[in-house]
C-alpha positions as CSV (number, residue, x, y, z in Angstrom):
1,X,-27.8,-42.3,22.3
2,X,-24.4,-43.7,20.5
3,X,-27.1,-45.8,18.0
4,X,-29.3,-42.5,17.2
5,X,-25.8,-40.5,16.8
6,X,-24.6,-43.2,14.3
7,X,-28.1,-43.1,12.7
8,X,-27.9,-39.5,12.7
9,X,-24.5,-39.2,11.2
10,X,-25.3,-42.0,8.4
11,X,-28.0,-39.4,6.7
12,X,-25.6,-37.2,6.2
13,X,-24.8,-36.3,2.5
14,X,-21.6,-37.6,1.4
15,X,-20.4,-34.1,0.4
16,X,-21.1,-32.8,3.6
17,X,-18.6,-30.9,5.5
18,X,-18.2,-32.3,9.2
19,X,-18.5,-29.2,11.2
20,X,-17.3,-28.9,15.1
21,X,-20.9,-29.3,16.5
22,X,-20.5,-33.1,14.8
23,X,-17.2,-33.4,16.4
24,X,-18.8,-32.1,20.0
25,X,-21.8,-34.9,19.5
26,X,-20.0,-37.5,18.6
27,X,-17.5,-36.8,21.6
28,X,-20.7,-36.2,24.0
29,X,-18.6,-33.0,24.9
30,X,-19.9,-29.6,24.7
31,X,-18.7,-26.9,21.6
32,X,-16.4,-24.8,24.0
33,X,-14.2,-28.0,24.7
34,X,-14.3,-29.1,21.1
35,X,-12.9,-25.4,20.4
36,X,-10.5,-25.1,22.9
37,X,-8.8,-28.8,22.2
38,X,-8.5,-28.2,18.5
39,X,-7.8,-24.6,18.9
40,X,-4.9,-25.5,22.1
41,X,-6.3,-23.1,23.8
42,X,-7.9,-23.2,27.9
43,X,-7.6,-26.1,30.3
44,X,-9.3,-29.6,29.2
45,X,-7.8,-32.4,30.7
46,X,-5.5,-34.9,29.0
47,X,-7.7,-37.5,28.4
48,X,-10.6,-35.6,27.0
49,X,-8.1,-33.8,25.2
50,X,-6.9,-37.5,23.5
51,X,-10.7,-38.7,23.0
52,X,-12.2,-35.5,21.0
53,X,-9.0,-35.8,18.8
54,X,-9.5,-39.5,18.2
55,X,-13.1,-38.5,17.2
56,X,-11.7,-35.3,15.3
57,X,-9.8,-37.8,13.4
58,X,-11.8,-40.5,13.1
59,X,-14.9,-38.1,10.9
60,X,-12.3,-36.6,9.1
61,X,-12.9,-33.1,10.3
62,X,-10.9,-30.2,8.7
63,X,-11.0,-26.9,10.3
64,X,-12.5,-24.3,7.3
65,X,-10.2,-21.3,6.8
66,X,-13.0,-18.7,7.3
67,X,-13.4,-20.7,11.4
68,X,-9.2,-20.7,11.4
69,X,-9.4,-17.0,10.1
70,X,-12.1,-16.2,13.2
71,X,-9.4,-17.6,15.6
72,X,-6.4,-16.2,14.5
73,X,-8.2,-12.6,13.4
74,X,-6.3,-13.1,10.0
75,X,-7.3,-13.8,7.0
76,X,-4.2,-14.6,5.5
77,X,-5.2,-12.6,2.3
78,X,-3.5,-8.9,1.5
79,X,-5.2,-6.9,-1.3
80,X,-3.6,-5.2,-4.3
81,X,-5.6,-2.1,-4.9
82,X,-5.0,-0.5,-8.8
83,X,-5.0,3.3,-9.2
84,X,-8.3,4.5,-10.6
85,X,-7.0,6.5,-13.9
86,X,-9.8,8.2,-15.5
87,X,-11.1,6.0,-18.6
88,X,-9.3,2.7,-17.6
89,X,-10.8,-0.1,-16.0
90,X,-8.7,-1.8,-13.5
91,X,-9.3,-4.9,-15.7
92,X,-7.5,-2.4,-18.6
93,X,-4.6,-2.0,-16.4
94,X,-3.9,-5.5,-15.6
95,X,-3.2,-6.0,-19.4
96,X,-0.2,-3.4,-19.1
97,X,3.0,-5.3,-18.9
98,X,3.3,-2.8,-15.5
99,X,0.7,-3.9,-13.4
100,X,1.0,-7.4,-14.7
101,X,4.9,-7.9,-13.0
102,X,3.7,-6.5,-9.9
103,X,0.6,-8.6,-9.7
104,X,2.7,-12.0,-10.2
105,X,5.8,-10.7,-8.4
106,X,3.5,-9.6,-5.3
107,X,1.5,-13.2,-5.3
108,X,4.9,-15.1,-5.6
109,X,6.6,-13.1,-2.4
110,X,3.1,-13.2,-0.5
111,X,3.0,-17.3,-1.0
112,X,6.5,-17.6,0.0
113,X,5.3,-16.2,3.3
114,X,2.3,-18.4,3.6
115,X,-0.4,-15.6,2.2
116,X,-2.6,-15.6,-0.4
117,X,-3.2,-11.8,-2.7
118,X,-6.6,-10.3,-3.9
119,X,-6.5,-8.1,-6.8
120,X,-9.0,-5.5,-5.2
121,X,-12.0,-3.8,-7.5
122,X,-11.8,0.3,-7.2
123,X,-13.5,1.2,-3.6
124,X,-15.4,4.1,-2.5
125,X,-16.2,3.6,1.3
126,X,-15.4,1.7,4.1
127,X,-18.9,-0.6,3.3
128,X,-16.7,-1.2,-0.4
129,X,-13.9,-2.9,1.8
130,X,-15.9,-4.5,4.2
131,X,-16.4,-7.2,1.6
132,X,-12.9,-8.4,1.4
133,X,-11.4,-10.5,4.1
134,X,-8.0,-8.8,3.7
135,X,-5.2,-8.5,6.4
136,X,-3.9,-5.1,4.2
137,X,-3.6,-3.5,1.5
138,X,-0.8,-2.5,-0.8
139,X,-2.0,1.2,-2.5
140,X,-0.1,1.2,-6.1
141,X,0.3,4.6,-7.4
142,X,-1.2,6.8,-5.6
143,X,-2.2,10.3,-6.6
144,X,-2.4,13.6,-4.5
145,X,-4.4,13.1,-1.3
146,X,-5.8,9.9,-2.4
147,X,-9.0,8.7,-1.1
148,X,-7.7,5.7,-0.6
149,X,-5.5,6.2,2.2
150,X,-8.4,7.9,4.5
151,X,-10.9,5.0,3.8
152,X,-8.0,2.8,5.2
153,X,-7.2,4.4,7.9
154,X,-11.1,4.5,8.5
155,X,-11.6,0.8,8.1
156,X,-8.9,0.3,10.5
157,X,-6.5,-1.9,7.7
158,X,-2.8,-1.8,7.8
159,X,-1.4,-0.5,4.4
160,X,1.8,0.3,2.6
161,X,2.1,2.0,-1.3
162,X,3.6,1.6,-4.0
163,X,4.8,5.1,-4.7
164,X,4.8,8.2,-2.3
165,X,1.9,10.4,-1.7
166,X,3.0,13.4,0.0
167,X,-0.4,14.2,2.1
168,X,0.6,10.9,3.8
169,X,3.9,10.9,5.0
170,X,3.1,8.5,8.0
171,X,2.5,5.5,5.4
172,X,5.6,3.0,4.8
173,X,6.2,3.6,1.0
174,X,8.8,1.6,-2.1
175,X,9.5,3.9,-4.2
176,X,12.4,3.5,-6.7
177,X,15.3,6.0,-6.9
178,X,13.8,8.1,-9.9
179,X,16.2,10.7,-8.9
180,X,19.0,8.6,-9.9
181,X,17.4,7.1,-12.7
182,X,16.8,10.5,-13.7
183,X,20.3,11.8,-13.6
184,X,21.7,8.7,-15.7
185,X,19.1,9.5,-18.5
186,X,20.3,12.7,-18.8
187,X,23.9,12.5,-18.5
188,X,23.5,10.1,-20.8
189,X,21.4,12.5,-23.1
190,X,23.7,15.3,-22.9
191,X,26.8,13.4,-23.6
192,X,24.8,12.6,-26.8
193,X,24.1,16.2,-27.8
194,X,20.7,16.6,-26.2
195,X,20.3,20.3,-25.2
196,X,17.1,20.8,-25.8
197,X,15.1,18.3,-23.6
198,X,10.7,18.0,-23.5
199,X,9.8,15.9,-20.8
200,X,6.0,14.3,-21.7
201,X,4.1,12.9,-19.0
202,X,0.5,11.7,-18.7
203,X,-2.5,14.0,-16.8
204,X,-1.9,11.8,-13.3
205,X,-1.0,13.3,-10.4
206,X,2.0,11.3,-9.7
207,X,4.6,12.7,-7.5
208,X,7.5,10.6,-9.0
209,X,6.4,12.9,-12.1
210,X,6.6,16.1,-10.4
211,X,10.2,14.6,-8.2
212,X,11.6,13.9,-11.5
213,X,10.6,17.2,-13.4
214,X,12.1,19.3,-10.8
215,X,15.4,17.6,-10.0
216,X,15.4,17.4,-14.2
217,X,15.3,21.8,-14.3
218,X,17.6,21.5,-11.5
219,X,20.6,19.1,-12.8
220,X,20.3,21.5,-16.4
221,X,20.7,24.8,-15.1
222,X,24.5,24.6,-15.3
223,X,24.9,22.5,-17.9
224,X,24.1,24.4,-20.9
225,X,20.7,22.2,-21.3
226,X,17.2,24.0,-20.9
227,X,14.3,21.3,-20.0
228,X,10.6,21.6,-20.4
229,X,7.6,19.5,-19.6
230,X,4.4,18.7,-21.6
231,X,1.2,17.1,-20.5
232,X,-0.7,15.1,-23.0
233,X,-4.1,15.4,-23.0
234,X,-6.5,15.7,-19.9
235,X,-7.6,14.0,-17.0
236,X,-10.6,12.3,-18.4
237,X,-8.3,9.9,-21.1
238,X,-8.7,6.5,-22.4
239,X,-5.4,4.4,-23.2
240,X,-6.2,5.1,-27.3
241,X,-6.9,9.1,-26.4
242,X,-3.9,9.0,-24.3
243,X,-1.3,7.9,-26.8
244,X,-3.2,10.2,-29.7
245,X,-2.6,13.5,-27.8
246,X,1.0,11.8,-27.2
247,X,1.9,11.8,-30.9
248,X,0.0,15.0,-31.7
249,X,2.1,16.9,-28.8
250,X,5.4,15.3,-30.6
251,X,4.6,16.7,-33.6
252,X,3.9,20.2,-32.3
253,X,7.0,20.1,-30.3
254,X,9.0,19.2,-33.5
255,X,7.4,21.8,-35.6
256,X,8.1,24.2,-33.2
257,X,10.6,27.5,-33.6
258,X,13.0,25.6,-31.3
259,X,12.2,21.8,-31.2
260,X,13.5,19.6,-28.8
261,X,16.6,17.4,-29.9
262,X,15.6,15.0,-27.0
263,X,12.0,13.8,-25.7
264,X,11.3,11.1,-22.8
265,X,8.1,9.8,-22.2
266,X,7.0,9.6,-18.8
267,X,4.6,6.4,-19.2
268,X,4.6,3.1,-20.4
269,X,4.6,3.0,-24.3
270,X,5.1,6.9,-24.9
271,X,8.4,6.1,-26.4
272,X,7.1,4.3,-29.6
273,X,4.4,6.6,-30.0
274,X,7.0,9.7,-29.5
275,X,8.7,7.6,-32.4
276,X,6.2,6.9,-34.8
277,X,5.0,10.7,-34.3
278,X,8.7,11.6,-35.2
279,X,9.0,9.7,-37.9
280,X,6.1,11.1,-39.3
281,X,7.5,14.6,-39.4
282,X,10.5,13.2,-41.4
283,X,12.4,13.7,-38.1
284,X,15.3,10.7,-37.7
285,X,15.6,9.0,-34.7
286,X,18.2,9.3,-33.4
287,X,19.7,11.6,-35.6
288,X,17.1,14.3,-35.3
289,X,15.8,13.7,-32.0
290,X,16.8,11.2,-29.3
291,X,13.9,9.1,-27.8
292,X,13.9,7.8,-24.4
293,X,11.2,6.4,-21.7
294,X,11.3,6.4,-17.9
295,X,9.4,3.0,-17.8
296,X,10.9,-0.2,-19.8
297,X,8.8,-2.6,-21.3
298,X,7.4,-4.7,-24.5
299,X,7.0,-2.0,-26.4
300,X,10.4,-0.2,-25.7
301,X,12.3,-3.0,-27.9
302,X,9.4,-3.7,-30.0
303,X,9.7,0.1,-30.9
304,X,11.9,0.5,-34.6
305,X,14.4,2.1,-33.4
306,X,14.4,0.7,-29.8
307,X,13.8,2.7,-26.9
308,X,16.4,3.4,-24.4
309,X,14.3,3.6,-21.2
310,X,14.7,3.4,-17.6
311,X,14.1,-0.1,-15.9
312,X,12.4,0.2,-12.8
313,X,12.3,-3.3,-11.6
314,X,8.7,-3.2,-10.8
315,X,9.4,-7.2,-9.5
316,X,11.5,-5.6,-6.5
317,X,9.0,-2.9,-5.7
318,X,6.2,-5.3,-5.2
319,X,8.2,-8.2,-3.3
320,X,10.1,-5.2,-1.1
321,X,6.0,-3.6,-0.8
322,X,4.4,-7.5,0.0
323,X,7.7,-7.4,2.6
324,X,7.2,-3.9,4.1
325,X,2.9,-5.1,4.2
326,X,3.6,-8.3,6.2
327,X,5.9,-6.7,8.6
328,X,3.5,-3.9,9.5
329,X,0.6,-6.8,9.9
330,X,2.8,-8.4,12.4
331,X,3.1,-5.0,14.2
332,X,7.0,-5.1,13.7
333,X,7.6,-1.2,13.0
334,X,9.5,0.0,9.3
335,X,12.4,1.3,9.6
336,X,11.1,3.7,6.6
337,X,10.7,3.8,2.8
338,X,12.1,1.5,1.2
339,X,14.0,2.3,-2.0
340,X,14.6,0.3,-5.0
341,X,17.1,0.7,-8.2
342,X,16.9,1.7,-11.5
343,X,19.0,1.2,-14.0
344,X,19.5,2.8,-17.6
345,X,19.2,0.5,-20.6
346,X,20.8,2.2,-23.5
347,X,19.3,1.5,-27.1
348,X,19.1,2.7,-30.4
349,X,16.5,5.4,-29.8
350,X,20.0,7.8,-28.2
């Protein structure tokens, strides 16, 4: 029997993978005591226990992750799953400087904790996540009663956001303080002689957007400053249509019967466009019209004049959200939201 076993284990390829039935063979033990030694788990005695190691050892066996993953019911993989915007692939938004710092920051906090992250494809149904060997999800930017939540909750995987969506309040959430951030950009505008404010945001259905517009009308109305919000464009947009209907609603604004002395785009790059789209109505920045941006990025201090904008340390939202992910995986409760700082970066644009 040993001489057939050797014979039998000498035709195998040498890129072969030695597999737990070789280990059980070549032991003359059965699969359940293979599993159960290597695994430390049910009662094998000490000296069986010290043989089907040896032999372990001595074919060089190496348990597969996917057989490791089936023992411990983990995968040791979380998912990143991108907002589906209208026109823009998720492939698009990984090239935005946004989405790019989360991404890195996210995989760098999940390997210091021993986990790998999947940058997740857009998913429809339950059978869409089934394909992912993921422990959970991190949801970024969610919209309005997003499908994403329910086909989650469906498939039974833990999740946290990125980002609040009021329909699901249960859902641990990072959010950054946009109220504060808020309130610094527009001290900071008034102190400058903004008293005319437009506020333009992008057609998503953010609630950071709608947070911030509110508390925005709310901090003016004793202050001798009247605020307004504009929408660019619709909901079906690509990145090019997006920043187009941004400079054409900056150029109505500024031709306007009373034009704003102040404008803050809510979305990455909306300040240089808002610029450029100034500058082509002969308006001075900041002279004219003060430019600012509730996001900070490349194009903020590529932007002639810079942008002043509002940095939102996307880096801490995604280790705090990786964080918040792992300890609802290890069915250690939140103790709530967590939220992150934002501070103002004044530039030339105010």
């Amino acid at each position: 029997m040993a001489e057939q076993r050797k014979a039998q284990s000498g035709q195998r390829s040498p890129s072969a993978r030695i597999t737990i039935q070789d280990v059980a063979t070549e032991a003359g033990v059965s699969l359940t005591t293979v599993s159960h030694v290597l695994n430390a788990k049910g009662r094998v005695d000490a000296r069986t226990r010290d043989h089907v190691r040896t032999v372990a050892d001595r074919l060089g066996y190496v348990p597969s992750r996917t057989a490791r993953g089936l023992a411990s019911g983990r995968s040791y993989t979380i998912g990143l799953s991108l907002p589906q915007l209208a026109g823009l692939a998720p492939g698009e938004l990984l090239d935005s400087e946004w989405y790019g710092r989360v991404v890195v920051a996210s995989s760098q906090r999940a390997l210091d904790r021993q986990y790998a992250v999947a940058v997740l494809p857009g998913f429809t149904a339950t059978k869409d996540l089934n394909r992912y060997s993921v422990d959970g999800v991190v949801i970024l930017d969610p919209v309005h009663d997003d499908p994403r939540f329910a086909l989650l909750e469906r498939a039974r995987i833990p999740h946290v956001s990125v980002g609040r969506d009021p329909s699901h309040p249960d859902v641990p959430a990072v959010r950054p303080d946009a109220l504060g951030g808020a309130t610094a950009l527009l001290t900071h505008l008034a102190e400058r002689g903004a008293r005319r404010i437009l506020m333009l945001s992008a057609p998503v259905e953010w609630q950071y957007v709608q947070d911030t517009v509110t508390h925005a009308r709310l901090w003016s109305a004793h202050r001798g400053v009247t605020v307004h919000h504009g929408i660019a464009g619709d909901k079906q947009f690509t990145r090019e249509s997006l920043y187009a209907n941004v400079r054409r609603a900056t150029v109505t604004a500024l031709r306007g019967a009373a034009p704003p002395d102040a404008i803050v785009g809510m979305f990455e790059g909306f300040g240089a466009a808002i610029a450029a789209a100034a500058a082509a109505t002969s308006c001075s920045v900041p002279v004219d019209v003060r430019v600012a941006q509730d996001t900070d990025d490349r194009s903020t201090l590529a932007a002639s004049p810079t942008i002043t904008a509002l940095d939102q340390h996307p880096d801490q939202q995604a280790r705090a959200a990786v964080d918040l992910l792992l300890d609802l995986i290890a069915e250690r409760t939140p103790v709530g939201d967590v939220v992150t700082p934002v501070t103002l970066r004044v530039r030339a644009s105010t």
